[in-house]
N, CA and C atoms as an extended XYZ file, in Angstrom:
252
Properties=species:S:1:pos:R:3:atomname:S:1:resname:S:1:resid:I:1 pbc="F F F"
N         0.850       -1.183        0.000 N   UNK     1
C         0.000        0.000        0.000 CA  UNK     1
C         0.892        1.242        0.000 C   UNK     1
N         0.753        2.059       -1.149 N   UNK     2
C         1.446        2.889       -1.098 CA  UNK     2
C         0.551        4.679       -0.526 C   UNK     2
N         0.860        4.815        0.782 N   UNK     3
C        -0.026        6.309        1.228 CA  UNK     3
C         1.242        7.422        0.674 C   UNK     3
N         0.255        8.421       -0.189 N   UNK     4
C         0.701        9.401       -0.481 CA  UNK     4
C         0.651       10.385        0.687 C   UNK     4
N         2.035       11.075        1.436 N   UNK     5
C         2.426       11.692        2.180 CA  UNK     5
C         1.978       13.428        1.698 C   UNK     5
N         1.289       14.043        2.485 N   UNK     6
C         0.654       15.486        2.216 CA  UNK     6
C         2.160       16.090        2.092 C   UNK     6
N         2.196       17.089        1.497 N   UNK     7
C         3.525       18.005        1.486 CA  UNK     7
C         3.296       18.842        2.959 C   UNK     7
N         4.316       19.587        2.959 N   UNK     8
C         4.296       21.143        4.297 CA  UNK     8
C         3.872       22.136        3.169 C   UNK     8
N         3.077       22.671        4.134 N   UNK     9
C         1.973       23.814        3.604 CA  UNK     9
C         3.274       25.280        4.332 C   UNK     9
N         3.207       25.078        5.409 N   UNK    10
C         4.174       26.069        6.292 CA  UNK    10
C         4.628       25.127        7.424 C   UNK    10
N         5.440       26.084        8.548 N   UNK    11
C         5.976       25.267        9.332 CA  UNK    11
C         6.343       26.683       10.339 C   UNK    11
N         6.231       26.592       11.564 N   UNK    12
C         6.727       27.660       12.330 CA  UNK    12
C         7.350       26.849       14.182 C   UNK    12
N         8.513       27.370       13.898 N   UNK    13
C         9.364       27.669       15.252 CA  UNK    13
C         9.206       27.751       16.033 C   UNK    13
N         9.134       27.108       17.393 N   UNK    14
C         9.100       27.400       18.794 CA  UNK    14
C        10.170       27.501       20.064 C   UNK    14
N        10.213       28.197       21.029 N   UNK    15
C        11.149       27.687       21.684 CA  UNK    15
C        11.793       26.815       22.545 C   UNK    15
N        10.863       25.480       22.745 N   UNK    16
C        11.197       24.613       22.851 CA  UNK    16
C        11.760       23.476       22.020 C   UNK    16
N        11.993       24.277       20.911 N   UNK    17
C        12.766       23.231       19.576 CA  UNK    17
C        11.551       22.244       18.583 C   UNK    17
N        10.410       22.739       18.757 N   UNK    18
C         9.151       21.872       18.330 CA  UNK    18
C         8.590       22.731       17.265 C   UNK    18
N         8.577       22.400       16.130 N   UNK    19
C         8.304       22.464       14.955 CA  UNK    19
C         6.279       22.238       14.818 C   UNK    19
N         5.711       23.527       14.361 N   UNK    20
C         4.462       23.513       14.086 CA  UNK    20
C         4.106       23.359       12.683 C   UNK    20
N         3.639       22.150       12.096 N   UNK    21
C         3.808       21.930       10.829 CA  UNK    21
C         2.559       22.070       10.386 C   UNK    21
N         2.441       22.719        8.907 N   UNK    22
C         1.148       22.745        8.401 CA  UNK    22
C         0.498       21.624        7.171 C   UNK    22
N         0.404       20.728        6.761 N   UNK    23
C         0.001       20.064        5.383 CA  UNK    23
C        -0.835       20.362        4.658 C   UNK    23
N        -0.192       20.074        3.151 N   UNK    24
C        -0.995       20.511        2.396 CA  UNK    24
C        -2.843       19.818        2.357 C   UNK    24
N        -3.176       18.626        3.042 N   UNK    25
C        -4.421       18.380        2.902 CA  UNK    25
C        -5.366       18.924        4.819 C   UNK    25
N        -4.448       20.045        4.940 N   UNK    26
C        -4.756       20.608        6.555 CA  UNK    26
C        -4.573       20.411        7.988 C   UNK    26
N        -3.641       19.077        7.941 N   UNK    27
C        -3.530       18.280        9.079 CA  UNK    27
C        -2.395       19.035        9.806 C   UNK    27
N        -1.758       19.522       11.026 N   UNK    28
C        -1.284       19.881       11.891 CA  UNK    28
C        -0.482       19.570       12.844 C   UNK    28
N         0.626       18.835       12.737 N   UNK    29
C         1.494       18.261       13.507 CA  UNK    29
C         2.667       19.068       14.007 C   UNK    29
N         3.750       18.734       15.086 N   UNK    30
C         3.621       19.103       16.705 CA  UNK    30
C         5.235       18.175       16.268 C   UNK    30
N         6.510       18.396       15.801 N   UNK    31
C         7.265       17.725       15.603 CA  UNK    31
C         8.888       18.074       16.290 C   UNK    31
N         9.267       17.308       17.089 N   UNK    32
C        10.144       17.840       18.374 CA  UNK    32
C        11.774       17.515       17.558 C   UNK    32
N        12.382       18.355       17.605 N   UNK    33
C        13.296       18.715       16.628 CA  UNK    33
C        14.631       18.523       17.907 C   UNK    33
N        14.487       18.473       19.272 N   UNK    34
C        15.276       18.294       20.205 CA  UNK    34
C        15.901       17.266       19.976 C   UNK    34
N        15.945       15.485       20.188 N   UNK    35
C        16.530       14.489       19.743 CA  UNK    35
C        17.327       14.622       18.954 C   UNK    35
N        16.966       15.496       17.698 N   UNK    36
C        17.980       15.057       16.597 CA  UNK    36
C        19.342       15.773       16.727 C   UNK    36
N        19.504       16.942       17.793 N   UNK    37
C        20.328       17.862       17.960 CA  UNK    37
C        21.404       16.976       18.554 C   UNK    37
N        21.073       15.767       18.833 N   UNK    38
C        22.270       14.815       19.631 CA  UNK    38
C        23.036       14.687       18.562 C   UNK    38
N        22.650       14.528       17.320 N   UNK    39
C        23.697       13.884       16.121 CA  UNK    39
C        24.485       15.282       15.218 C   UNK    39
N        25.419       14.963       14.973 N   UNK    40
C        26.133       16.014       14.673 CA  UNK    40
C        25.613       16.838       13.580 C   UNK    40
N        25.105       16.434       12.423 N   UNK    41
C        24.454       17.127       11.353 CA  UNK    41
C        23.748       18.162       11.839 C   UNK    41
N        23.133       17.428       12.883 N   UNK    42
C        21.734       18.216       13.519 CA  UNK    42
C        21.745       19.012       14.576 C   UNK    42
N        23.527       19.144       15.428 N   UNK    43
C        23.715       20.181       16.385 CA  UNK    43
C        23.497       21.512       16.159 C   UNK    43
N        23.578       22.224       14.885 N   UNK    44
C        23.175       23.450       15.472 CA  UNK    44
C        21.985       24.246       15.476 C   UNK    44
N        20.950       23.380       15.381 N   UNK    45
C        19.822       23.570       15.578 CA  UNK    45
C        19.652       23.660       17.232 C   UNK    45
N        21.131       23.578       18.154 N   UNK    46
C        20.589       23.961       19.108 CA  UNK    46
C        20.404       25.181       20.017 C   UNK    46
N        21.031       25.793       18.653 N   UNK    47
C        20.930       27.067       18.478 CA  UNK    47
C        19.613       27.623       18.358 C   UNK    47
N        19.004       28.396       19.442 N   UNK    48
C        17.847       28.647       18.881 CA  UNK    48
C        17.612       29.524       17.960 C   UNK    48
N        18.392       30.629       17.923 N   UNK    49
C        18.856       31.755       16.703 CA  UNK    49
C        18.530       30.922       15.278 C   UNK    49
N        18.984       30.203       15.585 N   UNK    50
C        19.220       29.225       14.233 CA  UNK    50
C        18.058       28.527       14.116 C   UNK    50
N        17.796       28.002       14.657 N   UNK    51
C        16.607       27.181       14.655 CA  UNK    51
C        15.253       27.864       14.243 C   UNK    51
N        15.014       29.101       14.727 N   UNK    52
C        14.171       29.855       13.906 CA  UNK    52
C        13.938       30.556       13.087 C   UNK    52
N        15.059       30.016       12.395 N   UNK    53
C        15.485       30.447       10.545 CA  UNK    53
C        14.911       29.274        9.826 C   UNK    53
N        14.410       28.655       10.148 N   UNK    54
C        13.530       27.364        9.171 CA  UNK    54
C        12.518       27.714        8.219 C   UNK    54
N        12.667       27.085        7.110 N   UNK    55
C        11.613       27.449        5.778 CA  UNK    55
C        10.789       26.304        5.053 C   UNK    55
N        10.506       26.412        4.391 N   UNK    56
C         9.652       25.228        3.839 CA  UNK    56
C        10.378       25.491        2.088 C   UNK    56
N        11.057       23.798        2.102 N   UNK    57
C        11.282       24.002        0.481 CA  UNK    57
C        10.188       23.742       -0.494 C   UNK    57
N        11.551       25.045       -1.364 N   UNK    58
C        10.152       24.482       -2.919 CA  UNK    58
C         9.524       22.993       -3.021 C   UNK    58
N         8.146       22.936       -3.239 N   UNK    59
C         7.499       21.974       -3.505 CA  UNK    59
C         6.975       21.085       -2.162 C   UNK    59
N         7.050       22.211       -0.781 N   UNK    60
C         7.022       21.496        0.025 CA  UNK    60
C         7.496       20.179        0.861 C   UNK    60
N         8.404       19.631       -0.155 N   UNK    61
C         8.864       18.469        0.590 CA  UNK    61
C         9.516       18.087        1.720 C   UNK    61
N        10.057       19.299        2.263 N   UNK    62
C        10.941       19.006        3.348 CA  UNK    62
C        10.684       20.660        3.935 C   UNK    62
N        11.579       20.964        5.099 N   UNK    63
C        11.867       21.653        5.588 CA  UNK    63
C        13.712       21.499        5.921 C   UNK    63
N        13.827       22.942        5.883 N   UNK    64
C        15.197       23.017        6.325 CA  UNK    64
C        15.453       24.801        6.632 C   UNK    64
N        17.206       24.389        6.852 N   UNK    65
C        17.522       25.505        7.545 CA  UNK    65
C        18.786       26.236        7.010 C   UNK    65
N        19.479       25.106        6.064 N   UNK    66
C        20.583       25.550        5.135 CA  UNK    66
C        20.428       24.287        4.151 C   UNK    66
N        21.564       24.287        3.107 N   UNK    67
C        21.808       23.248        2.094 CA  UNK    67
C        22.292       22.306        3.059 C   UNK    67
N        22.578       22.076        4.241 N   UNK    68
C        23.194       20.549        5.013 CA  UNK    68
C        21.906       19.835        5.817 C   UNK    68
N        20.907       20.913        6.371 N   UNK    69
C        20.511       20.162        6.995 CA  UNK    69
C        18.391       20.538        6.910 C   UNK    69
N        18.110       19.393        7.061 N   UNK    70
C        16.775       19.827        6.335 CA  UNK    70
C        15.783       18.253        7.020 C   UNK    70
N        14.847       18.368        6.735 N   UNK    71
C        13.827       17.007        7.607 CA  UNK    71
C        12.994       16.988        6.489 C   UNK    71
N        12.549       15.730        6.207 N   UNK    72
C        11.680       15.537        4.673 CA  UNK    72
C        10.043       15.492        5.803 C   UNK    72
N         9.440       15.811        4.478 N   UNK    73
C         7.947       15.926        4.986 CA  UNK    73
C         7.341       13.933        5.596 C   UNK    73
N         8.101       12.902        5.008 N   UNK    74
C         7.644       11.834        5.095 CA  UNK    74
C         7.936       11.818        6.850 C   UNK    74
N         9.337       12.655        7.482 N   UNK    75
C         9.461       12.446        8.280 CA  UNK    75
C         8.633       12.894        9.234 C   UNK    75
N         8.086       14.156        8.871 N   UNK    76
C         7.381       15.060        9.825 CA  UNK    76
C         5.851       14.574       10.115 C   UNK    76
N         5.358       13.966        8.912 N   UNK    77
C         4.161       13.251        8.504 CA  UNK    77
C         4.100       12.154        9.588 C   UNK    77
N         4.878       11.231        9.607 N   UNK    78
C         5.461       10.002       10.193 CA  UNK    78
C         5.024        9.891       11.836 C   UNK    78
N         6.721       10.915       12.325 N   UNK    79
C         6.714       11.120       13.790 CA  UNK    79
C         6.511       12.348       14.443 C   UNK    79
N         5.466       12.928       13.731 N   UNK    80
C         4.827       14.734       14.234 CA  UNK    80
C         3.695       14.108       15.135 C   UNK    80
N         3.157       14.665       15.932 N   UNK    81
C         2.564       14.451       16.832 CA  UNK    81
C         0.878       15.356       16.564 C   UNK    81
N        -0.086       14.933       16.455 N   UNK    82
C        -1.090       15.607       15.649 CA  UNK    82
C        -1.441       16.620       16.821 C   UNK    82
N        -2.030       17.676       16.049 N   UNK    83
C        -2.783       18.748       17.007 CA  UNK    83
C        -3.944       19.181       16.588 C   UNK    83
N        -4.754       20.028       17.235 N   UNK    84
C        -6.282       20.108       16.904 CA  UNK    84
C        -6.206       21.240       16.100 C   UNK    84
């Protein structure tokens, strides 16, 4: 079964490192961006300066924050945490 994954509509910053994600078919997920800051790619997101420089790439597929480091929408879709 193949489920087609909604793209990111938007995505906005918090300061607890938790990512407010928007999809393109309206759904709303809650995605904690803390964990990944353990692995080196993903340290300077623990920057919060930095961390709230996040955008949504063309075509929605991912989010990121430079050309190194970025989270695909399958991921956010996946292990985002839904909200009302």
């Amino acid at each position: 079964m193949n489920m087609q994954v909604p793209t990111v509509h938007s995505v906005s910053p918090s300061d607890d490192h938790i990512l407010v994600v928007s999809f393109s078919d309206g759904t709303r997920k809650a995605y904690d961006v803390a964990p990944l800051t353990d692995k080196e790619m993903f340290a300077p997101l623990k920057n919060l300066a930095f961390f709230r420089n996040v955008s949504v790439e063309p075509g929605g597929y991912a989010v990121s924050w430079n050309s190194d480091i970025d989270i695909s929408e399958y991921e956010l879709w996946q292990h985002g945490k839904p909200m009302p």
